[in-house]
C-alpha positions as CSV (number, residue, x, y, z in Angstrom):
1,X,84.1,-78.0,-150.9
2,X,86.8,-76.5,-149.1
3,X,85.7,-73.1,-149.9
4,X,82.5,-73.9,-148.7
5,X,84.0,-75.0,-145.4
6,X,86.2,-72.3,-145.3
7,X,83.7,-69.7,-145.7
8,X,81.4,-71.2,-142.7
9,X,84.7,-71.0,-140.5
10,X,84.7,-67.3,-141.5
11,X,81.7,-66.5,-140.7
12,X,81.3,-68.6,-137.3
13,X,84.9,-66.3,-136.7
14,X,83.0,-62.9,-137.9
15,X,79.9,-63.9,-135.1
16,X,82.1,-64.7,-132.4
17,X,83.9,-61.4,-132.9
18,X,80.0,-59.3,-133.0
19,X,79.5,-62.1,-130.1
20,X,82.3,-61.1,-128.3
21,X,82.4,-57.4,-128.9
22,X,78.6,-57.2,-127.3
23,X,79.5,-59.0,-124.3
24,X,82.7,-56.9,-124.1
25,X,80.0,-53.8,-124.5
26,X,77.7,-55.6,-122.1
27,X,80.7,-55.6,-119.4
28,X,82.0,-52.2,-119.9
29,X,78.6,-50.5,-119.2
30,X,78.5,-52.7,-116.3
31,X,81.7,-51.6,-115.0
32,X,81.2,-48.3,-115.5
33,X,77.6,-48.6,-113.4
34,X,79.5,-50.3,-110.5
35,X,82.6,-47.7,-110.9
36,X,82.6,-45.6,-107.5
37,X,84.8,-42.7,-106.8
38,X,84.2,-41.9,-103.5
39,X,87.0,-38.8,-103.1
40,X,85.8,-35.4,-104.2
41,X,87.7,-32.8,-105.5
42,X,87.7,-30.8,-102.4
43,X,88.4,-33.8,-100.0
44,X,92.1,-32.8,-98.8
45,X,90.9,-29.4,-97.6
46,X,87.4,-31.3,-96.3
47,X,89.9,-33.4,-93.6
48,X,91.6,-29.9,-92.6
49,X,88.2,-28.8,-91.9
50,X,87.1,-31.7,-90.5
51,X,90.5,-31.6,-88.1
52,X,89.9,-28.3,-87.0
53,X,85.9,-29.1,-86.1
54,X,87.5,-32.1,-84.1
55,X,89.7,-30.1,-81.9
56,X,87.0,-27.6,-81.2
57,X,84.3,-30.4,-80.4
58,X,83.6,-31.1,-76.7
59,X,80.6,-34.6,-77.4
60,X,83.3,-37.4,-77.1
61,X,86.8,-39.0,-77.1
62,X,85.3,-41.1,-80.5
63,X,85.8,-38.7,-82.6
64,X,89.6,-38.1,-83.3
65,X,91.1,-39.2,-86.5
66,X,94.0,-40.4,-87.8
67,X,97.3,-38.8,-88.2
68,X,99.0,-38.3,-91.5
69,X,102.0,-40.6,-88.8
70,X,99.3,-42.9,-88.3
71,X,98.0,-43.6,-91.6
72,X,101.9,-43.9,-93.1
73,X,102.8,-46.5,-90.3
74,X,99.4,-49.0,-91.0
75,X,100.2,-48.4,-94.6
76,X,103.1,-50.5,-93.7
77,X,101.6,-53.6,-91.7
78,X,100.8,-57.0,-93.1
79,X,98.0,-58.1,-95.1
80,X,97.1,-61.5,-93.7
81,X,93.1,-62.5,-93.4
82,X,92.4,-62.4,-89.5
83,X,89.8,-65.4,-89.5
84,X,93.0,-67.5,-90.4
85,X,96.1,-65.9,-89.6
86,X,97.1,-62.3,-89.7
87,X,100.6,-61.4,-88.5
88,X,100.4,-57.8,-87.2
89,X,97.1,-58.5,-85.6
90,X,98.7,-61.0,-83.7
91,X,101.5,-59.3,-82.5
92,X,98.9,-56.8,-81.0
93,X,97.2,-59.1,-79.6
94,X,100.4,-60.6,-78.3
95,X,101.8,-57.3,-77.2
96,X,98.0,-57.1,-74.9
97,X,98.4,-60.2,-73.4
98,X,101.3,-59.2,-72.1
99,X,100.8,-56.1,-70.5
100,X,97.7,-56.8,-69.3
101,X,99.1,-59.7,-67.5
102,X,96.7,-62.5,-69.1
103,X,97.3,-65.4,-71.4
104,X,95.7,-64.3,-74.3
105,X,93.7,-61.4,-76.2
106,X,91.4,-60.8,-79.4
107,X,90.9,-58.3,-81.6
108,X,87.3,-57.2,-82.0
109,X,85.8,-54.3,-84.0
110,X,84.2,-52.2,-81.1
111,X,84.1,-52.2,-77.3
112,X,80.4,-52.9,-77.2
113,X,81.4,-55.9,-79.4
114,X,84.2,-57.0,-76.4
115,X,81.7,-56.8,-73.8
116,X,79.0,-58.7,-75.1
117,X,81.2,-61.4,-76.4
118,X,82.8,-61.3,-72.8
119,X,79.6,-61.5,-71.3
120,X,78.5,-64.2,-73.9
121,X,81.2,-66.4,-73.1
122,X,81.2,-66.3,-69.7
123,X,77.6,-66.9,-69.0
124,X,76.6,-71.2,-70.1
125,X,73.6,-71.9,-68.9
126,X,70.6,-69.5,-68.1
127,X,68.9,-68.1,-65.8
128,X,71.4,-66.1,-64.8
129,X,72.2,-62.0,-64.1
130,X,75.0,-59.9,-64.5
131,X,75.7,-57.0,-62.1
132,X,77.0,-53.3,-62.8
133,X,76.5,-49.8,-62.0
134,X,73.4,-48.5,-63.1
135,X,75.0,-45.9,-65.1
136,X,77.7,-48.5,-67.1
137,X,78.0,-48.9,-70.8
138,X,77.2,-52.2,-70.8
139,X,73.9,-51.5,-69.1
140,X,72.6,-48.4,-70.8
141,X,74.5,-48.1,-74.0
142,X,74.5,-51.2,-75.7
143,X,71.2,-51.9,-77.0
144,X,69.8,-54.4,-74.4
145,X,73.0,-56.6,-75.7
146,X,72.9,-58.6,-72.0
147,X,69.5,-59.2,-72.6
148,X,69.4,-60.2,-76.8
149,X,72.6,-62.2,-76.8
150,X,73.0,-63.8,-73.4
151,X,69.4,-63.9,-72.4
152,X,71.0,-62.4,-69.0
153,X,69.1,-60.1,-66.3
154,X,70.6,-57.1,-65.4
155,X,70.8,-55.7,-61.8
156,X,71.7,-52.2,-62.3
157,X,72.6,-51.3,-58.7
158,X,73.1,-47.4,-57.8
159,X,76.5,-46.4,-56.1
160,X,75.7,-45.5,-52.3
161,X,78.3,-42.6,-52.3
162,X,77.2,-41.7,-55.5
163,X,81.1,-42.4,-57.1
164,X,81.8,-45.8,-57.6
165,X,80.2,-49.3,-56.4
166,X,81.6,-50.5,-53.5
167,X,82.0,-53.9,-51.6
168,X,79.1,-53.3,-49.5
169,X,76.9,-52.4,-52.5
170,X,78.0,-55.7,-54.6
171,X,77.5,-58.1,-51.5
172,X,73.9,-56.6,-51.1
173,X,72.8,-56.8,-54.6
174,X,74.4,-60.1,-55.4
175,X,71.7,-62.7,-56.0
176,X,73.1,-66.0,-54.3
177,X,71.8,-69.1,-53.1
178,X,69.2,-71.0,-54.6
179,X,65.9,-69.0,-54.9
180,X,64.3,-70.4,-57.9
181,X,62.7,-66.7,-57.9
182,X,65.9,-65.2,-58.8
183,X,68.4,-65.7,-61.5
184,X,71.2,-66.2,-59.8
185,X,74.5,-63.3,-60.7
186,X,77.2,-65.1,-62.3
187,X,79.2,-62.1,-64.1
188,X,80.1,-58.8,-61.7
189,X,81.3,-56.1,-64.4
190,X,82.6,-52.9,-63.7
191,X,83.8,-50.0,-65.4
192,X,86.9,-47.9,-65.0
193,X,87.2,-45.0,-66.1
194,X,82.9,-44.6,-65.4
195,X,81.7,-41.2,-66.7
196,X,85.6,-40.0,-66.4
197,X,85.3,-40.9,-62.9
198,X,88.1,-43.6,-61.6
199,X,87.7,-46.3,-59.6
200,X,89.8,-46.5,-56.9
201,X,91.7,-49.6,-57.1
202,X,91.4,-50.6,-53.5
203,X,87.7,-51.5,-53.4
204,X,88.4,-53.0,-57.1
205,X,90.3,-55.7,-55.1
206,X,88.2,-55.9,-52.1
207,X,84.7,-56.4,-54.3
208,X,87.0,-59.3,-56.5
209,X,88.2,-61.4,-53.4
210,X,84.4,-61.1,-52.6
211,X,82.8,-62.3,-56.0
212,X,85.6,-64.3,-56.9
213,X,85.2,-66.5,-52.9
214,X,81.5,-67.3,-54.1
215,X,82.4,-68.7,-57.4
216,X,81.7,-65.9,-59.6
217,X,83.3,-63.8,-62.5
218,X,85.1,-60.5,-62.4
219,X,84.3,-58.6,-66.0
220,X,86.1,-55.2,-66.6
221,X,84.9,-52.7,-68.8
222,X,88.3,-50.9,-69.6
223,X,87.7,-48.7,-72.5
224,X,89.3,-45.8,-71.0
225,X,91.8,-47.9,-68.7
226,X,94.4,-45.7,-70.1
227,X,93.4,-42.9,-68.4
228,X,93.2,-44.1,-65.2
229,X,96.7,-46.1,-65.7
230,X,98.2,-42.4,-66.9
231,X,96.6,-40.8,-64.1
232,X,97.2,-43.1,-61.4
233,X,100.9,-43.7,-62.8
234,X,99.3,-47.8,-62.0
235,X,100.5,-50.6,-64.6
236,X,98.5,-52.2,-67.1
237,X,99.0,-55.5,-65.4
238,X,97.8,-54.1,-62.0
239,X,94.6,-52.7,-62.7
240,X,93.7,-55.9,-65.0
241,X,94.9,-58.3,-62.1
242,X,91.2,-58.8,-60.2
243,X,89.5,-59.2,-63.2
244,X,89.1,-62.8,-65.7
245,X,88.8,-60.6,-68.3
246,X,88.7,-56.8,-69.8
247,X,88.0,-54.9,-72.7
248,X,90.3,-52.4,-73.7
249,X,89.3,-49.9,-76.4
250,X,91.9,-48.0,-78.8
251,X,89.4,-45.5,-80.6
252,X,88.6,-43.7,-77.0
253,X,91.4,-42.0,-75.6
254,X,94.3,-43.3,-78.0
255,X,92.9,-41.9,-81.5
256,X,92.7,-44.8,-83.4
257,X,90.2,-45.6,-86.3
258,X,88.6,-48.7,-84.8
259,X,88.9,-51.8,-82.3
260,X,89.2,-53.1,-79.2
261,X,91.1,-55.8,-77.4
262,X,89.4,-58.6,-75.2
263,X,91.5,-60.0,-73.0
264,X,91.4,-63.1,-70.3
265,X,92.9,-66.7,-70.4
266,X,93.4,-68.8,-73.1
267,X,90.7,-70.9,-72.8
268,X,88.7,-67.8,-72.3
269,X,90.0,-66.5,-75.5
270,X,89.9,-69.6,-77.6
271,X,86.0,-69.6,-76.7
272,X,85.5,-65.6,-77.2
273,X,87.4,-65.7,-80.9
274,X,84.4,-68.2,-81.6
275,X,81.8,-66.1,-80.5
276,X,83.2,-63.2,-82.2
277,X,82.3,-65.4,-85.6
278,X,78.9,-66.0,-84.4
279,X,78.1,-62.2,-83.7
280,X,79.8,-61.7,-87.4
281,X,82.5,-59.9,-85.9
282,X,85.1,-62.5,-87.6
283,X,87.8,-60.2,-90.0
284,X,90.0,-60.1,-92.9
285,X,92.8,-58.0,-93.6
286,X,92.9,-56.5,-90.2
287,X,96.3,-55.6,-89.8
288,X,96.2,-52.1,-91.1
289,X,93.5,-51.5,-87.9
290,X,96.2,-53.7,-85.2
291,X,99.2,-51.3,-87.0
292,X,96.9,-48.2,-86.3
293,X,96.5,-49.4,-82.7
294,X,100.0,-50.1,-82.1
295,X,100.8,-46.6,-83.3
296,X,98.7,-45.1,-80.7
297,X,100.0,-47.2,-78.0
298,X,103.1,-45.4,-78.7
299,X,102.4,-42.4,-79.4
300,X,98.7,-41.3,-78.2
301,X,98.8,-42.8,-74.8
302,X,101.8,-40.5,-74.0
303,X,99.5,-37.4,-74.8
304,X,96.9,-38.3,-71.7
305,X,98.7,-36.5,-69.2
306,X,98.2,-33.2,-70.8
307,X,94.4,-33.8,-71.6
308,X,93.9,-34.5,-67.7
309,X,95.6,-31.3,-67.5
310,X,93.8,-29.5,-70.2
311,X,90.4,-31.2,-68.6
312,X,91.1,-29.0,-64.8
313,X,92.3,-26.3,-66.5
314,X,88.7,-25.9,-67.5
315,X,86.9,-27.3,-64.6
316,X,89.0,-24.3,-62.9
317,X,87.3,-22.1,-64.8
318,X,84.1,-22.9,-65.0
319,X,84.4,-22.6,-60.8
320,X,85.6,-19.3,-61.1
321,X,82.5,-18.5,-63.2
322,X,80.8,-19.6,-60.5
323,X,79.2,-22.7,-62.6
324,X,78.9,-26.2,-60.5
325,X,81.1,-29.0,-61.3
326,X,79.1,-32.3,-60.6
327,X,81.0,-34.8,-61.8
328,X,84.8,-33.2,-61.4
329,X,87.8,-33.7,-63.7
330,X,89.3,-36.9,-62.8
331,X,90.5,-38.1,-66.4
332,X,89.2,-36.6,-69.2
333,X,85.7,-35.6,-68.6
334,X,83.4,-33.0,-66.5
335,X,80.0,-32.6,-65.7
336,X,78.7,-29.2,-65.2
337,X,75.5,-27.1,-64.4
338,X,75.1,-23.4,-65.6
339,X,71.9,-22.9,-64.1
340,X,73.7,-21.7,-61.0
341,X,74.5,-19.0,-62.7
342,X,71.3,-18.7,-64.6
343,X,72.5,-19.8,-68.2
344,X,71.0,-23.0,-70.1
345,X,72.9,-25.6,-72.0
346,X,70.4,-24.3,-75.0
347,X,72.2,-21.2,-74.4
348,X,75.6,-22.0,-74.1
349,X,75.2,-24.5,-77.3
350,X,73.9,-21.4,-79.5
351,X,75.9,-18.4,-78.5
352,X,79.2,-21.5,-79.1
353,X,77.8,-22.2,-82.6
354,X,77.8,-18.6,-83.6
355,X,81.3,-18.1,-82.6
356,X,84.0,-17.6,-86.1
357,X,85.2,-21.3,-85.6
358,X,82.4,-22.8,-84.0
359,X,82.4,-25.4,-80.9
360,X,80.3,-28.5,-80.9
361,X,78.8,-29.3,-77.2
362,X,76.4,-32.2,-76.1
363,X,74.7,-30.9,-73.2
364,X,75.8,-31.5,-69.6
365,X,78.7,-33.7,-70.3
366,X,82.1,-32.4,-71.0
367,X,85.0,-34.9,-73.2
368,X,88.3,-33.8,-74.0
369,X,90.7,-35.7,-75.8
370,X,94.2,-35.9,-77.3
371,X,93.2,-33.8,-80.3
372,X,91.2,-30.9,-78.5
373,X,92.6,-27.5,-78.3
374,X,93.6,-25.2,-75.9
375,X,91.6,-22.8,-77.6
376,X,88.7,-24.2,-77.6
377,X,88.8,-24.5,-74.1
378,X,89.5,-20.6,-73.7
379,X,86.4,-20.0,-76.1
380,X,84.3,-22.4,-74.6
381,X,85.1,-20.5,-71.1
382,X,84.7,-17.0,-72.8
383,X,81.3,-18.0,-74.0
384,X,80.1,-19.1,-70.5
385,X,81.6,-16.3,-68.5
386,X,79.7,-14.0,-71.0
387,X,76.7,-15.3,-70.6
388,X,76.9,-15.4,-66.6
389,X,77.6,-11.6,-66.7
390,X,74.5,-11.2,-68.9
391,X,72.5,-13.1,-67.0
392,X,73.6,-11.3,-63.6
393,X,73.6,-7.4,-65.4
394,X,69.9,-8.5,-66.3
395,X,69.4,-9.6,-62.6
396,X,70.2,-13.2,-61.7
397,X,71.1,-14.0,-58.7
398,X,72.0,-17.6,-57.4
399,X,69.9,-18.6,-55.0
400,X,70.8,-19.6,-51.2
401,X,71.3,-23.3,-50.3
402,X,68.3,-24.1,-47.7
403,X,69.2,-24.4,-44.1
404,X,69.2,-28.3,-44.8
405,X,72.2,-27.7,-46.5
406,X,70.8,-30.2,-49.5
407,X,71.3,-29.2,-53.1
408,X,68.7,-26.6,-54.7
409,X,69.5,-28.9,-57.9
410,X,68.4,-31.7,-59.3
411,X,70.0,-35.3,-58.2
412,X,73.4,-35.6,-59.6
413,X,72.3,-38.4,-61.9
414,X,69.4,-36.4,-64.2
415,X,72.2,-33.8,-64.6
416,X,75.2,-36.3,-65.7
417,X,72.4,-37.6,-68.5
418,X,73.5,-36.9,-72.0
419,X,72.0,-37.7,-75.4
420,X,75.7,-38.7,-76.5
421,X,77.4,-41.1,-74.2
422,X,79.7,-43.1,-75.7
């Protein structure tokens, strides 16, 4: 009997170990489909590549990358889960509130993400219309997000001297009173820096005390604020002052891999950090993104300076080419047109991508940035002075304004357009 017994036990033992060992084989053959190695052989020298194609690429301030600095100090931050509590994210967003002037901020993931959750959370009950500058980001650039995620109208209202709104274009264009044909404006949200351009802070005030005296909100769309507070040598807390809130942006300008900062009071922000997990914008471990943005607070935003620098340096050139500047080099960016001296931005674009270490242009619209190089400016500015001289040995010649003393070009706005905006 009890070898009997102790037989079965054996051999229940021996098919839990074949059992076992087939699951165990089951697993591994799973493992090894989900296994994922996503750095090649060839990676390190890929990023030196990649680094040099950066500093010699002209289509936007979103392109920089981290630093080997950068990556060593978010190594170093905290790894708390965001949707509860993360420590370095909240010391950023702290650190925001503060020299922004406001009582509170939040992290998002992308500055299209701060606006529309701004806009969402200002706007309660429809019909109602937000108001911008027909060329703003928040108009144009962000997939109708007004329209999908507030329900909102847009009035997209044309600046008058062709710059920057002013207070005479806002109180014409505001829809007030009770028209039941018209969705009343409830938001007013600007931009600064708009196309590079700055906003001069004087009519920034004037147009708040405006919208503000009829009951309305001030929005800012500050994803390059850090140009014009480098440029302008203006505080933080100054520029941010007329506005209940602003969205601050840390990939364009500062180098940083991703995120934004929303800021406004803390009701405002209580509300907004809700919204965010609505839109799925609600994170985890985000403190290795808040270290990488503190890092360029420190260190990138100094750098601005010389990219304004590096930015009329070129405009300076391309005027002594004889090329027209039509949007000039306030911050970081310029707007050009070669046909006055007979060259195409097809032209320009090919002759650049032939060159040894080629440049990467997007059409009519100019970025530098904290990572472009001085050469690349002097090749850029080689390549277009070349082509002028070709174009005038074959027998261009630029043509005479008319006695009207209007411009022989198209209207400023068909030649700031570019395929690549953000």
């Amino acid at each position: 009997m009890l070898q009997k017994l102790s037989f079965r036990l054996k051999t229940i033992r021996n098919l839990s170990l074949v059992t076992h060992r087939r699951k165990m084989s089951s697993f591994t053959n799973i493992a090894q489909q989900i296994k994922l190695d996503i750095l090649s052989k060839t990676h390190v020298d890929d990023n030196i590549a990649k680094r040099k194609e950066i500093s010699r690429t002209f289509i936007s301030d979103t392109i920089t990358v981290p630093t080997k600095e950068m990556y060593e100090y978010a190594a170093l931050a905290t790894v708390g889960d965001d949707v509860y509590f993360e420590p370095s994210t909240k010391a950023l967003e702290t650190h925001m509130a503060q020299i922004t002037g406001k009582e509170a901020a939040l992290f998002v993931p992308s500055g299209t993400a701060s606006n529309q959750i701004a806009l969402r959370t200002h706007l309660l009950q429809p019909p109602y219309t937000v108001l911008c500058d027909h060329r703003a980001h928040i108009h144009k650039y962000e997939a109708g997000g007004a329209a999908f995620h507030s329900g909102a109208a847009v009035t997209a209202v044309i600046p008058s001297n062709g710059h920057h709104l002013t207070l005479e274009d806002i109180s014409e264009n505001m829809i007030l009173g009770s028209d039941t044909h018209m969705a009343p404006t409830e938001v007013v949200a600007l931009e600064n820096t708009l196309n590079g351009t700055i906003f001069p802070q004087e009519e920034i005030i004037t147009i708040s005390e405006f919208v503000h005296s009829h009951g309305k909100k001030m929005h800012l769309d500050g994803a390059r604020l850090w140009h014009v507070a480098a440029e302008t040598e203006t505080p933080l807390k100054e520029l941010c002052d007329p506005f209940d809130s602003v969205s601050l942006c840390f990939s364009k300008g500062l180098g940083a891999p991703i995120g934004s900062c929303l800021v406004g009071t803390q009701a405002f922000i209580t509300k907004a950090r809700w919204i965010r997990k609505l839109f799925g914008g609600g994170m985890r471990q985000t403190g290795i993104l808040a270290a990488s943005a503190a890092y360029a607070l420190s260190y990138n935003f100094p750098l601005l300076p010389a990219v304004h620098e590096l930015s009329r340096k070129l405009e300076a050139g391309l005027e002594e080419i004889g090329v027209e500047i039509t949007s000039r080099a306030e911050t970081c960016m310029i707007f050009y047109d070669p046909s006055s001296v007979g060259v195409t931005y097809d032209e320009i674009a090919d002759r650049a991508s032939d060159l040894p270490e080629p440049l990467i242009l997007g059409g009519s619209r100019l970025v530098l940035h904290i990572q472009t190089s001085e050469s690349a400016v002097q090749d850029f500015l080689s390549v277009v002075g070349k082509l002028a001289k070709e174009k005038k040995a074959a027998g261009f010649a630029k043509p005479e304004p008319p006695a009207n003393g209007k411009s022989v070009y198209k209207d400023i706005y068909v030649r700031r357009a570019s395929k690549k905006i953000a």
